[in-house]
C-alpha positions in Angstrom: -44.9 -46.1 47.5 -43.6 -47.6 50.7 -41.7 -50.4 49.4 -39.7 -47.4 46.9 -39.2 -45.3 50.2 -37.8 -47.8 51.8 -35.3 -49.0 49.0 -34.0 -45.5 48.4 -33.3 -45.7 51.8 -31.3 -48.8 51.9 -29.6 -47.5 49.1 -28.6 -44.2 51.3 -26.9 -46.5 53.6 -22.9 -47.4 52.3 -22.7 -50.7 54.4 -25.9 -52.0 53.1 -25.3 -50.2 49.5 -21.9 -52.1 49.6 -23.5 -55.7 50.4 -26.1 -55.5 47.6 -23.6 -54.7 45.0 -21.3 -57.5 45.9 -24.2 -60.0 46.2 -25.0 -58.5 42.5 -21.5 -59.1 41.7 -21.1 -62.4 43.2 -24.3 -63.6 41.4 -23.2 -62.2 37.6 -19.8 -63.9 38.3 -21.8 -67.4 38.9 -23.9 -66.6 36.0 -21.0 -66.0 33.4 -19.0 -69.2 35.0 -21.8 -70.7 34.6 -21.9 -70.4 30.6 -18.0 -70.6 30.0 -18.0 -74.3 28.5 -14.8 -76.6 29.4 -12.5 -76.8 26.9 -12.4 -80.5 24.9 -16.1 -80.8 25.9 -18.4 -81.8 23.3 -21.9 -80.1 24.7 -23.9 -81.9 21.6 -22.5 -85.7 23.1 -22.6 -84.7 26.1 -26.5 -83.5 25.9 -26.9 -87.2 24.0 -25.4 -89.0 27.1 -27.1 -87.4 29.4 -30.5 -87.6 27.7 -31.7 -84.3 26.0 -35.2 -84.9 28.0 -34.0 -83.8 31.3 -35.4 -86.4 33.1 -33.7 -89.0 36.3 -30.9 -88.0 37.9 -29.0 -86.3 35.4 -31.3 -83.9 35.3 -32.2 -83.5 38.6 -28.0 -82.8 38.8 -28.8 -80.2 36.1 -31.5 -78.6 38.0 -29.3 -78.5 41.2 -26.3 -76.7 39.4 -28.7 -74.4 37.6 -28.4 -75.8 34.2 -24.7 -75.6 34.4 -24.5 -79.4 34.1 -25.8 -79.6 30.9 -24.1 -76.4 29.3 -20.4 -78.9 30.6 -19.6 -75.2 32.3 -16.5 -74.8 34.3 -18.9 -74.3 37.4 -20.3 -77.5 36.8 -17.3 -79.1 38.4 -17.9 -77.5 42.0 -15.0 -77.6 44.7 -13.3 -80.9 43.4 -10.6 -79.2 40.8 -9.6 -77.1 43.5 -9.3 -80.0 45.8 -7.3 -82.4 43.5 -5.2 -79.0 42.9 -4.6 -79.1 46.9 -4.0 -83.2 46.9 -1.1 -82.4 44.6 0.8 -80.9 46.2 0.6 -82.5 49.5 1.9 -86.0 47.4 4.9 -84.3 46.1 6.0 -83.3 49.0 5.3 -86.7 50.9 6.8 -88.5 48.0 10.0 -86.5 48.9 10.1 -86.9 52.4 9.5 -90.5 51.6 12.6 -90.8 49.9 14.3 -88.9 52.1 13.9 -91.2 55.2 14.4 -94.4 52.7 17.8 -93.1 52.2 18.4 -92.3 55.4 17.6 -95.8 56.8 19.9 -97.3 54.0 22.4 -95.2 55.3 22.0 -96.4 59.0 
C-alpha cells in the first residue's frame, strides 16, 4: 500500500508528473521508429543475410538496437543519416569557396 501512496504522490507533483510523461513519450516514439521499416528494404533478404538464428554479431547488433536491426527500422541507422545530412552541406559550401579563391588566384 506504500508503494501506491507514494506513486499517487509523485503524480501530485507537476515537475515530476511532467518528466514521467515525456520519458513515456520519448520511449513510445523509439518504439514506433523502431517498427517503421526503410523504404526499398527487403526485411525477408535481409533476415537471410543476416542469418534468421540470431546468432554472432549480427545479432548481438540486433540485440543492442532492440530488435530494430533486424525489423531494417529507420532507427536502425542511429546518428549517421543525420551526420552525412550535416557533411553535406559543409562540402557545398567548401566546394564553392574553393572555386572562388581558384578564380581569384587566376585573376592575380
Amino acid at each position: 500500500m506504500k508503494f501506491i501512496e507514494t506513486l499517487k504522490n509523485v503524480w501530485k507533483i507537476e515537475e515530476l508528473r511532467n518528466r514521467i510523461l515525456l520519458t513515456l513519450g520519448l520511449l513510445l516514439v523509439y518504439r514506433f521508429g523502431a517498427q517503421v521499416v526503410l523504404p526499398g528494404i527487403d526485411a525477408s533478404k535481409l533476415t537471410a543475410v543476416v542469418g534468421g538464428d540470431g546468432q554472432g554479431i549480427f545479432g548481438l547488433l540486433n540485440a543492442f538496437t532492440g530488435g530494430a536491426f533486424s525489423n531494417a527500422s529507420v532507427f536502425a541507422l542511429g546518428i549517421m543519416p543525420y551526420i552525412s545530412a550535416s557533411i553535406v552541406p559543409i562540402n557545398a559550401n567548401s566546394n564553392s569557396l574553393f572555386t572562388k579563391i581558384t578564380k581569384r588566384r587566376r585573376k592575380w
